[in-house]
N, C-alpha and C positions, 0 to 999 in steps of 0.2 A: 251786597251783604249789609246788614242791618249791624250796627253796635246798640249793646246794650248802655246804660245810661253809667255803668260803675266801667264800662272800658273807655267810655271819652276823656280826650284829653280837658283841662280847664278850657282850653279855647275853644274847643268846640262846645262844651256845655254851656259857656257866656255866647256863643253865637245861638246854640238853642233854649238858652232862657235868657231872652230880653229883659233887659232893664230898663225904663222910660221915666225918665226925672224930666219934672214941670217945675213952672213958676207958681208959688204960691199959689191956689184960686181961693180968693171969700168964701166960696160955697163950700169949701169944707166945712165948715162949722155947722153952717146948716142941713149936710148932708149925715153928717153928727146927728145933730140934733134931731131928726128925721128916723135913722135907725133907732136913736135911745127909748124913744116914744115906740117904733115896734116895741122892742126888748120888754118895755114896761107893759106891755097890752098882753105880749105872751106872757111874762112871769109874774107871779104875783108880787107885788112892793116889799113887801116884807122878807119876802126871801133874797132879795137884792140887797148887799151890804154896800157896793159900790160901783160904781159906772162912769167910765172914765177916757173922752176923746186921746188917743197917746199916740208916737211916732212924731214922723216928720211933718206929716201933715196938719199935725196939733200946734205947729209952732209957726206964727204969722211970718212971711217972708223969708222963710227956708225953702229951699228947694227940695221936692220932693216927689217919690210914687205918686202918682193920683188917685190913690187908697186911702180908705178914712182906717184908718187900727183902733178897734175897742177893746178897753180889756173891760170885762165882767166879773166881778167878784159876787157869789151868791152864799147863802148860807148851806151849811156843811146837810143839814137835814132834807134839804131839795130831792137829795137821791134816796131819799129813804121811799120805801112803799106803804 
């Protein structure tokens, strides 16, 4: 019989979502740098207020996911039609 994900206990939910912490890698940054240039190729400049590598992997010599986290700040008028 199957559980649903609100009957597991914590242990069993940290056994079915792994967490995997690295040593730093360089390539984040560049892996950054890499998505921000998508970001800017789909959205126009202007409607981007700000764009900004963040988390653990933003910070040299933390250990961390090997996930790059962007937050994207855009302007309020993007969802207008």
């Amino acid at each position: 019989m199957k559980k649903e994900l609100s009957e597991m206990s914590l242990k069993e939910l940290w056994e079915f979502f792994l967490i995997t912490l690295k040593e730093h890698n360089p390539k984040y940054k560049e892996w950054y740098e890499i998505e921000e240039r998508q970001l800017f190729s789909c959205i126009k400049n202007q409607d981007i207020k700000r764009i900004n590598h963040i988390g653990s992997s933003a910070v040299e010599g933390l250990i961390a996911k090997p996930t790059v986290d962007i937050l994207l700040e855009v302007d309020n008028n993007i969802l207008e039609l």
